[in-house]
N, C-alpha and C positions, 0 to 999 in steps of 0.2 A: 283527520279532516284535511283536505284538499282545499291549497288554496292557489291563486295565480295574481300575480301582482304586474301590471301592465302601464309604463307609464305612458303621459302625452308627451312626444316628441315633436321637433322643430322638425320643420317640413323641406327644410336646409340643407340640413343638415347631421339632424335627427341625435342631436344631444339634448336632452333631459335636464340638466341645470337651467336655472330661470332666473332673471334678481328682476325686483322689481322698480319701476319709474312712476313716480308723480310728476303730474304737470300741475302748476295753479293758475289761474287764471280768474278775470272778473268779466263780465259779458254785460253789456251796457245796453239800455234800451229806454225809447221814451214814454209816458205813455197819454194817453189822450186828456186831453186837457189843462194839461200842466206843462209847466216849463221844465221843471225837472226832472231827471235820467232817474234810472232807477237800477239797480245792480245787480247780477247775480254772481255770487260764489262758486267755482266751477271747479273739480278733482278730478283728474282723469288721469285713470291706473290703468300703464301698460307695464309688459313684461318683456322684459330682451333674454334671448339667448345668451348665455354667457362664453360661449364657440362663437359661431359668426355674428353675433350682434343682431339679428333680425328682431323684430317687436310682432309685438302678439297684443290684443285686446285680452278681456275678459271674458268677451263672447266669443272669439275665436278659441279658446283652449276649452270653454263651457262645449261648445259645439265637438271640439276632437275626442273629449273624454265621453261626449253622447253617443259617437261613434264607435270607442271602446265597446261602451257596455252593450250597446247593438251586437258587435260581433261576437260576444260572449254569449251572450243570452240565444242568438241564432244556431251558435256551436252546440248548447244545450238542447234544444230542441229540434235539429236536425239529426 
């Protein structure tokens, strides 16, 4: 069996290592009728290139690996 292993690369750069970054944060807000704020919890996972440092979302590398299998699948059926 035949297989092809294809990574997502930095667009940089196009190195393949990734480490990952948290940010945390609290986002404040008020809400109607009260005096008091109210708060929310916030995580936000990016990823850097571990060559040039560039940051990537979640959704950005979700969308490049979409792209992968697009062009696979079209290889196959063309």
């Amino acid at each position: 069996m035949d297989f092809n292993q294809e990574f997502f690369l930095c667009d940089e750069c196009e190195n393949k290592d990734f480490k990952r970054i948290y940010n945390f944060s609290l986002r404040f807000h008020s809400i109607n009728f009260s005096d008091d704020l109210v708060y929310d919890r916030l995580t936000d996972e990016i990823y850097q290139c571990t060559k040039c440092r560039k940051t990537f979302t979640k959704d950005q590398i979700d969308e490049g690996l979409i792209k992968i299998k697009k062009k696979y699948k079209n290889k196959d059926s063309g």
